[in-house]
C-alpha positions in Angstrom: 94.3 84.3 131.0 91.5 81.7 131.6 89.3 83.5 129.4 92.0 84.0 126.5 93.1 80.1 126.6 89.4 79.3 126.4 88.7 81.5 123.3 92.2 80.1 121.3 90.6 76.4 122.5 87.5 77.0 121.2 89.3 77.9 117.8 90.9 75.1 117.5 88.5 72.6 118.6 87.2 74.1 115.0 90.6 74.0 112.5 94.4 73.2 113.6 95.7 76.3 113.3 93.6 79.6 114.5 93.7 80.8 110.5 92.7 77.5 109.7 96.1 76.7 107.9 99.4 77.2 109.5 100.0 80.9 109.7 101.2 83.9 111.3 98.7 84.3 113.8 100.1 80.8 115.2 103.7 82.6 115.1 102.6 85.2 117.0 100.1 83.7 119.2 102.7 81.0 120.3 104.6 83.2 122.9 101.4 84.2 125.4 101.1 80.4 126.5 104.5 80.0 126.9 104.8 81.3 130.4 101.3 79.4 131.1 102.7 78.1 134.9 103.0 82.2 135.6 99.3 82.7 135.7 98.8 79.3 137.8 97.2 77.9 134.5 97.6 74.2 133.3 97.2 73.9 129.6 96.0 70.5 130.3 92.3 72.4 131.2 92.5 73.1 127.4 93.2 70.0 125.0 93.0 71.9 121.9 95.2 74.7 123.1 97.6 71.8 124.4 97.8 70.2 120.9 98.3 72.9 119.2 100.9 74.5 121.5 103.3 70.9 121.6 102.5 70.7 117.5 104.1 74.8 117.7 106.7 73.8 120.1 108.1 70.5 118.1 108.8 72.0 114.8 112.4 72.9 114.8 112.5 76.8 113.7 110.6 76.7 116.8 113.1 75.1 119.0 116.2 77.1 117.5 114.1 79.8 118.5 113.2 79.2 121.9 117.4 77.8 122.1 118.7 80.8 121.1 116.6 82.7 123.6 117.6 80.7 126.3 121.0 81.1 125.2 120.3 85.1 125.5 118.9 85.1 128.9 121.3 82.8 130.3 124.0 85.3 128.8 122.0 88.6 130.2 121.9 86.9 133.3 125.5 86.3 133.8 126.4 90.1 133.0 128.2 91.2 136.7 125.1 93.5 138.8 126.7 95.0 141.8 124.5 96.4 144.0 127.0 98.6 146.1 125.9 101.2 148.9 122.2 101.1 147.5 123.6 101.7 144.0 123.1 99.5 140.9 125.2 99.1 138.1 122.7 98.3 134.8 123.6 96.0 132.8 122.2 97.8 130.0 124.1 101.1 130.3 126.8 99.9 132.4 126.8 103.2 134.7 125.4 103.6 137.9 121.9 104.3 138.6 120.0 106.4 141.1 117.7 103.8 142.1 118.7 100.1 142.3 114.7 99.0 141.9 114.3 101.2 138.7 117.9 100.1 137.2 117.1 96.6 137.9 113.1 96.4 136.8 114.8 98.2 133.5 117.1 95.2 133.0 114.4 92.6 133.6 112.4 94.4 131.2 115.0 94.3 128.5 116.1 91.0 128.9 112.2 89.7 128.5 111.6 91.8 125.6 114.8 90.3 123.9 113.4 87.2 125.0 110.8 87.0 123.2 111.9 89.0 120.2 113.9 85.9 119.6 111.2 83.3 120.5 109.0 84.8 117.9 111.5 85.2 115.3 112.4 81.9 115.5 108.9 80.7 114.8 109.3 82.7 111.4 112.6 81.0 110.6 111.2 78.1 107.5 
């Protein structure tokens, strides 16, 4: 990730948005430093990437976005899981599953895809 934040920092040490001008390559770059704590890195080590990323994150199609994704998750998350007897009932099919570790990675994989489906199209909301 290191590398990829320093090549997006370079870029906009050169123009304010990576196109030059507001565009979807922002829209779609926008999600990957989102989770920037996950891969121990501190946007602060890149002041470009960090301006750009705040100026992303304060305009308000941006925040509905990100809203209604939290909304989402918070939603996914409260669906009942029962693990019962090494059994796992998935939230996404609602029946039980043979393995508890697949049923559940499944889920989790669902629910960040969703995620950021939402995230994304709320950065293409005007």
């Amino acid at each position: 990730m290191k590398r990829i934040y320093g090549v997006i920092d370079k870029r906009l040490s050169e123009a304010p948005h990576l196109a030059g001008e507001y565009s979807i390559a922002d829209k779609a770059t926008y999600p990957w430093p989102r989770p920037h704590n996950w891969p121990g890195q501190k946007l602060e080590d890149f002041p470009h990437l960090k301006k750009w990323y705040d100026a992303i994150e304060a305009r308000p199609a941006v925040q509905r976005g990100c809203a209604a994704m939290k909304e989402q998750l918070e939603k996914q998350r409260s669906v009942a899981r029962t693990p019962s007897r090494g059994k796992y009932y998935s939230a996404s099919s609602n029946s039980k599953s043979d393995s508890y570790f697949e049923a559940a990675a499944r889920d989790a994989s669902s629910i960040l895809s969703s995620a950021l489906t939402v995230c994304v199209a709320g950065t293409l909301m005007p």
